[in-house]
N, C-alpha and C positions, 0 to 999 in steps of 0.2 A: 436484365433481359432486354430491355428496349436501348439501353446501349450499342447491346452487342447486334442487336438488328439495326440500329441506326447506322453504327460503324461496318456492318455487311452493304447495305444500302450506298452506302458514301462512299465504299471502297469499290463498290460493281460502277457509277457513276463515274467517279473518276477514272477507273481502266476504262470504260466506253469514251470520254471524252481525250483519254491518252490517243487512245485507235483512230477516232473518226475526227480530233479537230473539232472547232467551231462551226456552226454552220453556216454558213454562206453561200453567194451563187458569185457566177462572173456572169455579164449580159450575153443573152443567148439572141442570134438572128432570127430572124422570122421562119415560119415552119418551109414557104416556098424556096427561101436563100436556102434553106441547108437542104431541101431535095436538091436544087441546082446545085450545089455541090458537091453530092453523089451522085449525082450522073456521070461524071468523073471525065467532063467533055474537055477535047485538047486544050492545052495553054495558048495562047497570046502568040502569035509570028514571033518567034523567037525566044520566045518564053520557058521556062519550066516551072512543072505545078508542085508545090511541095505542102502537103497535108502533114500536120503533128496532131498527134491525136494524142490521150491519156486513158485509158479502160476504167470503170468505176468500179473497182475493187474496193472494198470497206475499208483496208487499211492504208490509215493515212486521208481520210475522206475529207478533212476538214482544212486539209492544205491545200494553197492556190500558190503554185510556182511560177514563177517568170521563166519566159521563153525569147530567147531574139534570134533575132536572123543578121548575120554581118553585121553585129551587135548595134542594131534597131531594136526595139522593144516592141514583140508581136502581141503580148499580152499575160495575163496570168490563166495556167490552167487551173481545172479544178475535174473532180472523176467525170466519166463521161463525156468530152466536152475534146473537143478538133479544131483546130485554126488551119484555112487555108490560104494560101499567098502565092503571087509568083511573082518567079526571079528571074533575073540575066538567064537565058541558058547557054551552055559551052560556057558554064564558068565554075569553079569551085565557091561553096559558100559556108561558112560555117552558123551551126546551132549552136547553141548554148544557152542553158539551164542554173539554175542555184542548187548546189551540191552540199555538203553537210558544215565543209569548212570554206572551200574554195568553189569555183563556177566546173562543169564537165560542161566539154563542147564535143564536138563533130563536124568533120568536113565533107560535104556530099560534090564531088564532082559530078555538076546535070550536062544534060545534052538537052539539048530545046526541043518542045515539043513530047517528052517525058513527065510522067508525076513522079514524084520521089515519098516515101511515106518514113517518119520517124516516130516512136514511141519512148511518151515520156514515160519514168514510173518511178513510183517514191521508193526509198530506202529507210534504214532506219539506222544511226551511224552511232557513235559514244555516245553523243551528246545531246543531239536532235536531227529532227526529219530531213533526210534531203532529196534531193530529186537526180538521175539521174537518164540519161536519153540514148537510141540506139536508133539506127537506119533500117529498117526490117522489109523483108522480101514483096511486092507488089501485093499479091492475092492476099496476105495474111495483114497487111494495112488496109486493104478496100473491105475485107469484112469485117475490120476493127470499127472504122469511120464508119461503116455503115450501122452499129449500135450508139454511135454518140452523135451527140447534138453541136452544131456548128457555133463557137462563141463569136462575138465580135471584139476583134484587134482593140486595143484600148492598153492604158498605162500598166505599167510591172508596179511593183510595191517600190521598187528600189528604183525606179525613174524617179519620185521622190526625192531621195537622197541624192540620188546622185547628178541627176539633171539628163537621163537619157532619153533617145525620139522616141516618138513611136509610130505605130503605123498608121496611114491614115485609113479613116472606116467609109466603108462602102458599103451599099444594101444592092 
């Protein structure tokens, strides 16, 4: 009897730690940075503003993916959690993400003076977790970002390995 309650026990543990991951955080900016950046004020002369954001859905909760921009390394997400940055505008740029075998990107051609909003979100593929990213409609990004918490730009897992930038952080 106490087996079969330990093995019930050990088996609910391990499917919740299948689901949610490890827990961990990535570093969050300060509570006035992430207001200023929902106020969702123009970009830089020239500029456009591009928010990735990730929704804190359970599953998958315990994965922090890499995110780059014109492959700079913006940082790792994690649920809930939005990076903002601005680019060239009038220019094409691409995202990309760590996907289950290979990297999924996206190319957003901005006009300056535009936000552009992408949503990351995990998958679950043969083998293991991967991520992958979409460009999604204005309103339905501004009230995504507006339930998450702004992280600060900082190293990918795989800048590590492989020697890529990153961005530099600003408060």
């Amino acid at each position: 009897m106490r087996f079969a309650r330990a093995s019930i026990l050990l088996s609910a543990a391990l499917g919740l730690a299948i689901l949610t991951g490890c827990a961990a955080q990535v570093p969050l900016h300060s509570e006035s940075a992430d207001a200023q950046a929902k106020q969702f004020a123009a970009p830089a002369k020239g500029k456009a503003g591009l928010y990735i954001f990730r929704d804190d859905k359970l599953l998958g909760a315990g994965l922090y993916k890499d995110i780059y921009v014109d492959g700079v390394c913006l940082g790792e997400t994690a649920p809930g959690v939005f990076f903002y940055t601005e680019v060239e505008g009038n220019k094409p740029h691409k995202i990309t993400t760590e996907g289950e075998v290979s990297d999924y990107e996206i190319t957003i051609n901005t006009e300056a003076g535009k936000h552009y909003f992408v949503e990351q979100y995990i998958t679950f593929g043969l083998t293991v977790w991967g991520a992958n990213i979409r460009e999604v409609e204005e309103s339905y990004g501004k009230a995504e970002v507006m339930k998450c918490q702004q992280a600060i730009p900082g190293t990918c897992a795989s800048s590590f390995l492989f020697g890529a930038n990153s961005v530099e952080q600003s408060e």
